[in-house]
N, C-alpha and C positions, 0 to 999 in steps of 0.2 A: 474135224480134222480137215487140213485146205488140202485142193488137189491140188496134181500138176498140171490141169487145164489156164492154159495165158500165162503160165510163168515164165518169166524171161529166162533162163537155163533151168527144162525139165527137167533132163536129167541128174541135176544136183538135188534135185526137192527132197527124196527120201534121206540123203546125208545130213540134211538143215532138219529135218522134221528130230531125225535121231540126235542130233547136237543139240537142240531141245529140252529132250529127255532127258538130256544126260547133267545139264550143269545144273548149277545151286541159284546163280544171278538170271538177269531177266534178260529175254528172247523177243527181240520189237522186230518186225517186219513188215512190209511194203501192207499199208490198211489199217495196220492197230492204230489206235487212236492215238498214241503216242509215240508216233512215227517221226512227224517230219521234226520234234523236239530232238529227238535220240539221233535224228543223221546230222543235228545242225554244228556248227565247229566254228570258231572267233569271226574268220574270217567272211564275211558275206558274200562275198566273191566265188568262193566254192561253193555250187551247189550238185553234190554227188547224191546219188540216189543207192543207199545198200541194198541186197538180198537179205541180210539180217545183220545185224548188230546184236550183239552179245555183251552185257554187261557185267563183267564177271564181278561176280560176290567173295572171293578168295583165286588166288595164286590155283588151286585145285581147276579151275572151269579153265584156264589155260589149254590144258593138254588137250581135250576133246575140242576144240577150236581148231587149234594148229592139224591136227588128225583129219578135220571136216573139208581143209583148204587143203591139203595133201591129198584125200580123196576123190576131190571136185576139178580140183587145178582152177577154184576159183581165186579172184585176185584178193588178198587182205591184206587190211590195214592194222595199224597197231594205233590205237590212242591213248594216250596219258593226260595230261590237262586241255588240249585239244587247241591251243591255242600257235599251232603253226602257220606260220604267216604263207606255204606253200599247200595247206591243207593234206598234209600227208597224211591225218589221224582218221582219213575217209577214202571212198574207193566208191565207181561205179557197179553194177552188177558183182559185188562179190561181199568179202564179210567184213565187217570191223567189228575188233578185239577191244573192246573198252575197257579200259582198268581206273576208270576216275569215280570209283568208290573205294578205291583203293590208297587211300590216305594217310594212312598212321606215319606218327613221327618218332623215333623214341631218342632221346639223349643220354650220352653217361657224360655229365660234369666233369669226371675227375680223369677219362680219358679223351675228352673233346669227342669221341665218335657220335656221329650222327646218322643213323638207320632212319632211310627212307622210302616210302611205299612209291609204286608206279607210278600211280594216279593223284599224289599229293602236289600242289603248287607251292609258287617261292612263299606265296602269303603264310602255309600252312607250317613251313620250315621257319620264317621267322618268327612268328607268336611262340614256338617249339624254344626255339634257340634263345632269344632275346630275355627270357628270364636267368637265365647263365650266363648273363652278359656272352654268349658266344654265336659265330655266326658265320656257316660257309658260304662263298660266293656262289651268287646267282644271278641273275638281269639286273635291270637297271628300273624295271616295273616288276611288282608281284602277283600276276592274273600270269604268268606262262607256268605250264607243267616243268617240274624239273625232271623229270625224265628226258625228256627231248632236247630241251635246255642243256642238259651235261653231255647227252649223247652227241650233239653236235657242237660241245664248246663252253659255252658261259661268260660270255664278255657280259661285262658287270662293272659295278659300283667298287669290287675289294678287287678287282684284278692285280691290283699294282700293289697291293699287300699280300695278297695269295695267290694270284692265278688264276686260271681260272675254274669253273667248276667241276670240270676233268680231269685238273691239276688236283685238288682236293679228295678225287674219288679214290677210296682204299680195296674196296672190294666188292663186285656185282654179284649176284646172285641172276642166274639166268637159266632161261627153257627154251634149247636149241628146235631149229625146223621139225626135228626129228623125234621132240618131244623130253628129251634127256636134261635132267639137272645140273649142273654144272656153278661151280665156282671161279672167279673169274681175278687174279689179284696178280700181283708181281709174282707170286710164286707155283700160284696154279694157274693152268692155262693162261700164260703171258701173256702168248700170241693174240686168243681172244680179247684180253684186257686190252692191250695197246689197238683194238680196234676199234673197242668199244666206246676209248676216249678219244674222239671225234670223228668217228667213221659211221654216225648216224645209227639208224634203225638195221642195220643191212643183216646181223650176225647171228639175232635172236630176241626172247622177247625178256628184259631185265625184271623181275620180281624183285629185287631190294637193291638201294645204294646207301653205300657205307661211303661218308665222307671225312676225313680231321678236319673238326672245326677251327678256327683262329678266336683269341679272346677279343672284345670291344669295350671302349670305351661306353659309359651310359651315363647320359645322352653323348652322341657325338656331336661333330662341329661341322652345321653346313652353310656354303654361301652360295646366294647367287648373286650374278651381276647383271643388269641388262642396261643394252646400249640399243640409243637408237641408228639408223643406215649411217650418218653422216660420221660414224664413231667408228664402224665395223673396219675396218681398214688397219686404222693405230690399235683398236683391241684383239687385233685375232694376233698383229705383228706382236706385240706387248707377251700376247698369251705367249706365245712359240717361246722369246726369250727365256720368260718365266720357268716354263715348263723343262727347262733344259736340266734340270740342276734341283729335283724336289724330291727328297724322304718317298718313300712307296708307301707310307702312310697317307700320302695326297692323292686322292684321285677327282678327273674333273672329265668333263665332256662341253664340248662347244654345242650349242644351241640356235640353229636359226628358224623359226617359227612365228606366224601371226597367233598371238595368244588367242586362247579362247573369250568368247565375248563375257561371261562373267569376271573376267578379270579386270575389264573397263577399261585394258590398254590399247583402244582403236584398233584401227583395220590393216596398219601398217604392220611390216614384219619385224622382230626383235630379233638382237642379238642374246643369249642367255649363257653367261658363264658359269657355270655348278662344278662346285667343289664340297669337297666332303673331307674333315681329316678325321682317319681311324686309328689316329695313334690315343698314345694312353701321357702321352707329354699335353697336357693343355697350354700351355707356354710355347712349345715349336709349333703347333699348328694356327695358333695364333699370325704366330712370327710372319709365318710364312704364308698365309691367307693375306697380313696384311700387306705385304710386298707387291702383290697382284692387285690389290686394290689402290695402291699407290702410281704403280706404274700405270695403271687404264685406267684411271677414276670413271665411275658408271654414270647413267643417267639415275637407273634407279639400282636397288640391291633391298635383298632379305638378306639377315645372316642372324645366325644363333641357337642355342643347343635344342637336339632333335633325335626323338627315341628312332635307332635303326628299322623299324618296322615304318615307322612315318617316311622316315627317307626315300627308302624302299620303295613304297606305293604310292608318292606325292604326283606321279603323273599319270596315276590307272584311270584317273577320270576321263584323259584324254580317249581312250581305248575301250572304248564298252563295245559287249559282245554284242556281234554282230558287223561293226565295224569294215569296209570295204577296205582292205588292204593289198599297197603292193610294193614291196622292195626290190630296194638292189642295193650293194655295196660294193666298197675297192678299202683297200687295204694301201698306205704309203706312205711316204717317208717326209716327202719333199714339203716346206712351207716356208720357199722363197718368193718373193716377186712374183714370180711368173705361177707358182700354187696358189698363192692369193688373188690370184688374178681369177685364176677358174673358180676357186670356192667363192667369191666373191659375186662371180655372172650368173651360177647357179641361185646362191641368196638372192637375191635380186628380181630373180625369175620365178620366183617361189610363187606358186595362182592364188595363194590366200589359204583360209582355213581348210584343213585336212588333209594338209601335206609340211614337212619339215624336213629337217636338217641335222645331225648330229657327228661330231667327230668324237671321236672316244683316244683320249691319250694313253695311251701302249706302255711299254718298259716295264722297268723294278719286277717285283715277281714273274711274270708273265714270259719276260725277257728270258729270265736267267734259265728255262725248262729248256735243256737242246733240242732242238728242231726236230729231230728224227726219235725223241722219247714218248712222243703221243703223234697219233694219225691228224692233229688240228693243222690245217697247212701252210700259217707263217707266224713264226715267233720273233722277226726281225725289223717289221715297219714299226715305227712310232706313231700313228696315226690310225683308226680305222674309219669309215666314213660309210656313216647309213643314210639312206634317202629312203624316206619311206611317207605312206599315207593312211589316210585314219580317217575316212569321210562317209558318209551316210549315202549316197542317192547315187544308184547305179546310173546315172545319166551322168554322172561324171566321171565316169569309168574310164573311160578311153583317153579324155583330157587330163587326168590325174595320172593317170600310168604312165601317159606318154614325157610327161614332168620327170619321175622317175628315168626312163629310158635315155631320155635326154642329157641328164644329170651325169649319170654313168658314163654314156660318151663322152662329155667332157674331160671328165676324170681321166678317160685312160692311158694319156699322156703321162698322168703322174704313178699309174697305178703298179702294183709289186701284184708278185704270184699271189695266189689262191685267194678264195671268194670264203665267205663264212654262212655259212646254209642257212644259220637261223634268221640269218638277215636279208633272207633273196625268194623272192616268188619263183616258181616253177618256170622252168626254160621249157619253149616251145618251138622250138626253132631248130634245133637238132635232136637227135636221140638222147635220152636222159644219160645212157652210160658216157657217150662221147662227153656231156657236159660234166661231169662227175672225175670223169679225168683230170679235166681242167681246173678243176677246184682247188684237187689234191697235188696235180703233178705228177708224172710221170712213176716216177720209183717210189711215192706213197703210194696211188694208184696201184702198181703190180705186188705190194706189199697188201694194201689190203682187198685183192684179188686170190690171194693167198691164204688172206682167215676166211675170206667166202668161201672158199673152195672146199677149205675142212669141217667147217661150221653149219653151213646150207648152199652144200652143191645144187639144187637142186631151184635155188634163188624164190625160194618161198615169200624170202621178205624181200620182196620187190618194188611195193610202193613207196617210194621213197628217191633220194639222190641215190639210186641204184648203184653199187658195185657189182659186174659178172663176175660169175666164178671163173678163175681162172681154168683155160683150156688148155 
């Protein structure tokens, strides 16, 4: 048995020694041999060191966790596939809640719902789904947990056919601060539910998500187009018009990236146009793929039928774990002259491998959810714009971030309210709550100030884009 001689909070020791005893999953702390595996998380950037990790074996080893952090007032974390680009799914001196054995998928065909465990990934939902030709929105890569993923949102590949994956969520199943069970849907605890869809981790810890899935076509229809610099200009103007007037069976994402070197297309940066139609018309998707290829003609292009799992994961190779990450995003409308102008100095400026570019076009479903029916904090730009990095060698940390930083300034000329969490490194520069206001706005903000209040006054779940409980 360890003592509490050298431990960083003595007086927690005997709480952890008993949290121990008491669950089913495994107990790693600071020395066991499989320590620094169990605290590590996508991101390499984060390096937190826990008092224990807890890997629970069933929804059961919950309650005696949330009990150990109430007793201690140590900080915890909640992880699901672990892959937060802000490393929320980890904490210094205190615990994390692991549920990434927590996996199952199950499907009913005949009423599209889709029950999914904590700890499962988008990979795990689409091998689930893709034999039912069916499939709810999730990223736009399949290595992030969807826990996290819905909890803060789901901007994705189907948005513009379904929404996104918060849009699709039916019913949570959840275990409040205080350890209580709880159902969570339009008709039990609203309140909770509308918090839950995109007010992050703040509320409690989700034991199952019930999603309606939407049917798919199999194979679908993807293209990409890439253009080189001397193009970017007429293809991104080309893209806007394009985009003005498309079925919500189209969804597409602008791409600026130096490809990877096995792709053999040198060291200069690409333009990359990705479209996907998920309709079940293979003649309109057609139609109107070939449209955008008419108006830009590319340097080069892939296009042709592609199982939705493939689609899914065609860019996970970019992103292995470990991977030094950092974001930021803006949200906007505008893609006149003077947009193009900035998106265009940004591209341009791109340092080479392990940083990119991506606009994700907005509307059709996404659109039509009123503003104020989910805590996600803007339903009304067309545009949303990730800057983000994906590089190896902490000695480019500071140069590659500040890319990032820089990016984002540019932007904020063009930029609309609220920031999307799953797409932003941790703010350090002010209090997480002041920045957290910001995200949401004012009256979403004191709205879900409100389910904190009644859910976990107490702000147990803290690690994260914090909401306080209202005072």
């Amino acid at each position: 048995m360890a003592t509490t001689e050298g431990y960083p909070v003595p007086e927690a020791r005997p709480a952890l020694i008993r949290l121990r005893d008491r669950i089913d999953g495994t107990f790693v702390e600071p020395g066991d041999e499989t320590y620094d595996q169990a605290r590590a998380v996508w991101n390499g950037m984060i390096d937190r060191y826990p008092l224990a990790i807890v890997r629970a074996a069933s929804p059961a080893d919950i309650p005696p966790v949330l009990e150990a952090a109430r007793e201690t007032g140590l900080p915890l974390a909640v992880r699901g596939g672990g892959h937060s680009i802000a490393g929320l799914g980890t904490v210094d001196d205190g615990i994390v809640l692991d549920l990434g054995d927590l996996t199952d998928v199950q499907v009913d065909p005949d009423s599209r719902r889709v029950t999914v465990a904590p700890g499962a990934l988008s990979s795990d939902v689409d091998r689930a789904t893709a034999p039912h030709h069916l499939a709810i929105p999730l990223g736009t890569v399949a290595k992030p947990g969807v826990a996290g993923l819905t909890l803060g949102g789901g901007v994705g590949w189907l948005l513009r056919r379904a929404g996104l994956a918060l849009d699709r969520l039916e019913r949570a199943e959840v275990i409040t601060a205080n350890g209580e069970h709880l159902a969570a849907s339009a008709t039990e605890h609203p309140d909770l539910f509308w918090g839950l869809r995109g007010g992050g981790g703040n509320f409690g810890v989700v034991t199952s998500f019930t999603f309606r899935a939407v049917r798919l076509p199999d194979p679908v229809t993807g293209v990409t187009l890439f253009y080189r610099p001397a193009q970017w200009r007429r293809a991104v103007a080309a893209f806007e018009r394009w985009s003005r007037h498309l079925p919500d069976q189209v969804a597409a994402i602008l791409t600026f990236m130096v490809m990877p070197e096995q792709a053999g297309m040198g060291d200069e940066p690409w333009l990359m146009i990705r479209c996907v139609y998920v309709g079940l018309d293979e003649d309109e998707g057609n139609t109107v793929l070939d449209r955008l290829r008419r108006a830009a003609p590319p340097d080069e292009q892939t296009a042709g039928p592609v199982s939705w799992p493939e689609w899914q994961s065609s860019k996970d190779d970019l992103f292995p774990d470990g991977s030094r990450g950092f974001w930021r995003n803006v949200a906007f409308t505008r893609m006149d002259e003077d947009a193009l102008d900035a998106i265009l100095s940004i591209a341009r400026q791109l340092p080479g491998r392990g940083t990119g570019v991506d606009i994700h076009l907005l509307g059709g479903a996404f659109a039509r959810v009123p503003e104020d029916a989910t805590a996600f904090p803007n339903r009304t730009a067309r545009f949303w714009m990730n800057i983000y990095g994906f590089w190896q060698q902490a000695g480019d940390d500071s140069f590659l971030s500040s890319f990032a930083e820089h990016s984002r300034a540019v932007m904020r000329r063009l930029s609309e309210h609220g920031e999307y969490v799953n797409f932003r490194s941790r703010e350090h520069t002010r209090p997480i709550t002041d920045f957290t206001r910001h995200i949401y706005g004012e009256e979403k903000y004191r709205q879900l100030q409100r389910v904190k209040q009644q859910y976990d006054p107490a702000n147990l779940f803290r690690s994260n884009y914090n909401v306080a409980p209202e005072r």
